[in-house]
C-alpha positions as CSV (number, residue, x, y, z in Angstrom):
1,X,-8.8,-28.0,-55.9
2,X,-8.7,-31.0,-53.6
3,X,-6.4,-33.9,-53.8
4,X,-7.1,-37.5,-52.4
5,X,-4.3,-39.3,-51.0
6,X,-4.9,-43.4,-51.5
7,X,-2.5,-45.9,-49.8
8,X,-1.8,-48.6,-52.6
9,X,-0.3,-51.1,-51.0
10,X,3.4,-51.4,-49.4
11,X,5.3,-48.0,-49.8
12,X,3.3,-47.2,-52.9
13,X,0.9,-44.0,-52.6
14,X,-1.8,-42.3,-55.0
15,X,-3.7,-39.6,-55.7
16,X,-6.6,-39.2,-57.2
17,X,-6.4,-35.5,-58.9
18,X,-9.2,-34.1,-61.7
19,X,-10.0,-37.3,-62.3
20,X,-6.6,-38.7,-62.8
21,X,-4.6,-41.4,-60.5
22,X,-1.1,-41.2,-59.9
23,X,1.0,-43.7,-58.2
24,X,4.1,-43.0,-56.9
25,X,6.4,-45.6,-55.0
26,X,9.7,-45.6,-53.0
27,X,13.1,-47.1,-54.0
28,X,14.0,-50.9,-53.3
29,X,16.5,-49.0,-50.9
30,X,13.8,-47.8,-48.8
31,X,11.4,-50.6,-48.4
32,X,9.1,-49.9,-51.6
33,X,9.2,-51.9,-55.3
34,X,10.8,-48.7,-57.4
35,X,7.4,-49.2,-59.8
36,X,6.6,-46.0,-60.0
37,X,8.5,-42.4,-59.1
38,X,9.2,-41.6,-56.3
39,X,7.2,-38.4,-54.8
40,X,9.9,-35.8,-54.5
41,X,10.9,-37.2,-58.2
42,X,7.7,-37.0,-59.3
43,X,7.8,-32.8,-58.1
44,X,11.0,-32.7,-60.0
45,X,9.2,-33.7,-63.1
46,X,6.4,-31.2,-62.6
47,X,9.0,-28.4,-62.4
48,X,10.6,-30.0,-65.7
49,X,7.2,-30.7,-67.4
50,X,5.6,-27.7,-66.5
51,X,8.9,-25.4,-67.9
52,X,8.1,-27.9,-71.4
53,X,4.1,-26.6,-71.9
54,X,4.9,-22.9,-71.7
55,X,8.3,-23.8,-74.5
56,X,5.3,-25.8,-76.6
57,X,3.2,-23.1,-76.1
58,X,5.1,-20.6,-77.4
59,X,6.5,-22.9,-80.5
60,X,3.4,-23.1,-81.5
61,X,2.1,-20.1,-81.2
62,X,4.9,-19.2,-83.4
63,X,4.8,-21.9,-85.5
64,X,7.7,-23.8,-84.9
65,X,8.4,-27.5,-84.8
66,X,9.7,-29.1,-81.0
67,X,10.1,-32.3,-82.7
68,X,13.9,-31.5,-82.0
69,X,13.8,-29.5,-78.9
70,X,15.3,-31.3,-76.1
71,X,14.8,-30.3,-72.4
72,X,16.5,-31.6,-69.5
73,X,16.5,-31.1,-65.7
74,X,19.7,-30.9,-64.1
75,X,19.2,-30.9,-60.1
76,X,22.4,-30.2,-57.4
77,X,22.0,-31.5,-53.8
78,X,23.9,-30.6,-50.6
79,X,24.9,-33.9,-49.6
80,X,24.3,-33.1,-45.8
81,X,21.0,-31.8,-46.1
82,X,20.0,-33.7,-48.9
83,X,18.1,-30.8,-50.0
84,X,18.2,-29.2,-54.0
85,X,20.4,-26.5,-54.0
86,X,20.5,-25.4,-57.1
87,X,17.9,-26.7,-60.7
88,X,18.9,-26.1,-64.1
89,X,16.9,-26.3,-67.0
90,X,18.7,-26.4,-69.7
91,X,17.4,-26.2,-73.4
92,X,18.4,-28.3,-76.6
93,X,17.7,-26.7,-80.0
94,X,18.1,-27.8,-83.2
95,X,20.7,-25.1,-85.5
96,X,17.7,-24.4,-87.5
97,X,15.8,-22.8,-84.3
98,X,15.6,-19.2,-84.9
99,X,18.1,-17.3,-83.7
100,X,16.0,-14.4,-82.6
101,X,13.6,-17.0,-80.5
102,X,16.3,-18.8,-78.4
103,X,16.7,-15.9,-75.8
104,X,12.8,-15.9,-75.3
105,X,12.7,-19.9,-75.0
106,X,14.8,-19.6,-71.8
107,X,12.4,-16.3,-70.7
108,X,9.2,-18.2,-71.2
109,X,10.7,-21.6,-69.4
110,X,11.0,-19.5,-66.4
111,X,7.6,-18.3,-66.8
112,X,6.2,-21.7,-65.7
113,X,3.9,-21.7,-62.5
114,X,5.9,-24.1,-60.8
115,X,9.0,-22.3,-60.1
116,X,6.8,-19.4,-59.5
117,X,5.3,-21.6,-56.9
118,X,8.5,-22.3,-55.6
119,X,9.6,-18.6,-55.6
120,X,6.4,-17.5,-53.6
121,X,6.0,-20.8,-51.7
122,X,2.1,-21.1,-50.1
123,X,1.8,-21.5,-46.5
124,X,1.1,-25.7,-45.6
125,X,-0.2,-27.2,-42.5
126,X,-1.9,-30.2,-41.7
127,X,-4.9,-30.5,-39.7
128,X,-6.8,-33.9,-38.0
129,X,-10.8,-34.2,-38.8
130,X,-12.2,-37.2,-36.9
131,X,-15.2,-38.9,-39.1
C-alpha cells in the first residue's frame, strides 16, 4: 500500500489513499484554520471507526439493528507528556439488544486491526530519495 502525502496549503495536509483524499488541518491555536481534523484526531477516529465495522459486522451477521447502538471513544492523556494513556471504548445499547450478545460486542470491538496495530506496533523510519 502506498500513501501520498500532499501539502494543501497553510497547515492543511492530504493524502491521497486507494483513491481517496483526506485533508487534515491544525487548530487555530497552532497556526492552521481547524477545517478539517487534526492528524493525531484523525488516528483517534480510525481506532473508534475501525472498533464500529467489526460491531456492524457482527450485527449483521446476526441480524440485528445498530440503528440504536451508540459508540464512543473516551481518550486519557498525561498532561506532561501529552501522550494517551489510557482509550476506552465504550458501547451504547438499546435494552432490547440481546442479552447473550452484549459480552461478545465488547470481544469483537477489540478485535479491530487497529488496536492490534497498536498492540504489535510496525517498525517506521523515514528515508530521503533525491529525484
Amino acid at each position: 500500500m502506498k500513501i501520498e502525502v500532499t501539502f494543501e496549503g497553510n497547515k492543511k495536509i492530504g493524502a491521497l489513499i486507494n483513491g481517496h483524499h483526506i485533508i487534515t488541518d491544525q487548530s487555530i491555536a497552532e497556526g492552521g484554520e481547524n477545517s478539517a481534523p487534526t492528524p493525531f484526531e484523525l488516528f483517534l477516529a480510525s481506532l473508534a471507526t475501525c472498533a464500529g465495522i467489526y460491531i456492524k459486522g457482527f450485527c449483521d451477521s446476526r441480524n440485528l439493528p445498530t440503528d440504536n447502538i451508540k459508540l464512543f471513544q473516551h481518550v486519557e492523556f498525561d498532561k506532561t507528556t501529552q501522550m494517551a494513556t489510557h482509550i476506552n471504548l465504550e458501547i451504547q445499547v438499546p435494552p432490547s439488544f440481546p442479552e447473550n450478545y452484549r459480552d461478545t460486542l465488547v470481544l469483537v470491538a477489540s478485535k479491530c486491526k487497529v488496536k492490534k496495530h497498536l498492540q504489535n506496533p510496525p517498525e517506521i523510519k523515514a528515508t530521503i530519495n533525491v529525484i
